[in-house]
C-alpha positions as CSV (number, residue, x, y, z in Angstrom):
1,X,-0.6,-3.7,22.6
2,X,-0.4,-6.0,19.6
3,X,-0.6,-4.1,16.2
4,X,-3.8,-3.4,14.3
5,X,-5.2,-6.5,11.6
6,X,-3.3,-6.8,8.2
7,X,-5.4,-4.4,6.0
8,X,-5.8,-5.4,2.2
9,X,-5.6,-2.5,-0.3
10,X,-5.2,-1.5,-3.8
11,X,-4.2,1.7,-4.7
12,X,-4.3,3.4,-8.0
13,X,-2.4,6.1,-9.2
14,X,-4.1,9.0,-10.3
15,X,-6.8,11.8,-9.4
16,X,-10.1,11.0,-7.8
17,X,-11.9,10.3,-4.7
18,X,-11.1,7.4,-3.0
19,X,-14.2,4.6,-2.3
20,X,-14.0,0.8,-1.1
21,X,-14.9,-1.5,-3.5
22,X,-15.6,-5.5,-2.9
23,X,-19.0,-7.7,-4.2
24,X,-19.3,-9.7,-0.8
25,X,-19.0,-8.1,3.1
26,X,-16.0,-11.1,3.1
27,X,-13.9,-9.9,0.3
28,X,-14.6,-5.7,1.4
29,X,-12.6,-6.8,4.7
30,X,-9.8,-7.9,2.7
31,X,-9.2,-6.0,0.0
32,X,-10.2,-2.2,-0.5
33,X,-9.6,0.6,-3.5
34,X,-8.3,4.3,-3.2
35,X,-7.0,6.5,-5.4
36,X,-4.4,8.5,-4.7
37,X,-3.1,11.6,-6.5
38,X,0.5,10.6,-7.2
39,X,3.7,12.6,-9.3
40,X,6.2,10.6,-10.5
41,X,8.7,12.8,-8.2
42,X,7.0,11.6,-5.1
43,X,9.2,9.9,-2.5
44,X,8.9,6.1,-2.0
45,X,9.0,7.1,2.1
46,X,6.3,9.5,1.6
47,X,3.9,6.8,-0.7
48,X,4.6,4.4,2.6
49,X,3.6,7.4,4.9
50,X,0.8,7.7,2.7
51,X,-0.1,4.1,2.3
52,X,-0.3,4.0,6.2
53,X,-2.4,7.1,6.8
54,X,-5.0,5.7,3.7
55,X,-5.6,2.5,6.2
56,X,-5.4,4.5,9.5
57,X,-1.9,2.6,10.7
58,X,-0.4,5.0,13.5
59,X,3.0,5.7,13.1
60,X,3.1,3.8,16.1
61,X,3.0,0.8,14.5
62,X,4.2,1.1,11.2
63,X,7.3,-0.6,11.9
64,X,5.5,-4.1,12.9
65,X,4.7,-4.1,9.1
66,X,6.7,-4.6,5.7
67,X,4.8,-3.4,2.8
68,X,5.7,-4.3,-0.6
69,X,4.0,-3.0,-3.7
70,X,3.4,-5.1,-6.8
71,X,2.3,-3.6,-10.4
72,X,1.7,-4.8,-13.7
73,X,-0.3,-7.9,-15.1
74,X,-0.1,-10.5,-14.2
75,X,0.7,-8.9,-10.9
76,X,4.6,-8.9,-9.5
77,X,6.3,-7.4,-7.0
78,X,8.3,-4.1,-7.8
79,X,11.8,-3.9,-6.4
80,X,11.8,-1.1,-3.7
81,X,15.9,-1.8,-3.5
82,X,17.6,1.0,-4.1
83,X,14.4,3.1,-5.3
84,X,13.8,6.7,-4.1
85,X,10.3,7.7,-6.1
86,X,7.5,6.1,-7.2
87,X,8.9,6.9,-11.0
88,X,11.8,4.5,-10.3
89,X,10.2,2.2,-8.6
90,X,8.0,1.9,-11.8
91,X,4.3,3.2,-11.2
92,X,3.2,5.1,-14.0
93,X,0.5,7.4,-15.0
94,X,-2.8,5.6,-14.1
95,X,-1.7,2.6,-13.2
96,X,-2.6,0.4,-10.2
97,X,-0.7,-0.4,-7.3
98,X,-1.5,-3.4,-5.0
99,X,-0.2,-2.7,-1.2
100,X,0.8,-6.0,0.3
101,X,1.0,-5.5,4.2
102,X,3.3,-8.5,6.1
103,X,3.5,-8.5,9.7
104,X,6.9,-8.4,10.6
105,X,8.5,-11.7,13.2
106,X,8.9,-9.2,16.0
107,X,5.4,-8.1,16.0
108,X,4.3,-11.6,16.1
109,X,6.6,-12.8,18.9
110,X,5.2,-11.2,21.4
């Protein structure tokens, strides 16, 4: 079957209960807010994992998506080349992480 809708998220790093957070019924579609509690030591394959569970993808369709993860302000997109944790791929303590879900070609194409 095709895969599930493009979820919107934003995820910051640190301790506490996750909630959803959006003004208008529109915008709470699109975008929604967890926290996660994250260690510097954690693998990047395991945040993904994560990432996926937080927005109920099965592991059954993860692969029709690319996810990229963008930090900092103004926003930009970190660099997952080469990067094993979320250390090195630059989230620090507290900080948040927007999760930006592509659907890949092949999940479009059929």
């Amino acid at each position: 079957g095709p895969p599930p809708p493009i979820p919107g998220a934003k995820v910051k790093k640190g301790g506490g209960r996750g909630g959803v957070g959006g003004k208008n019924a529109a915008l709470a579609q699109q975008q929604k807010r967890y926290n996660m509690r994250l260690s510097g030591t954690t693998p990047l394959d395991q945040f993904r994992k994560d990432v996926f569970a937080l927005f109920n993808i099965p592991s059954s369709s993860t692969h029709h998506y690319q996810v990229s993860f963008l930090g900092g302000f103004p926003p930009k997109e970190l660099d997952q080349g080469g990067k094993r944790t979320v250390h090195e791929l630059g989230v620090r303590a507290n900080e948040s992480v927007i999760v930006k879900f592509t659907l890949n070609e092949s999940a479009t194409a059929g």
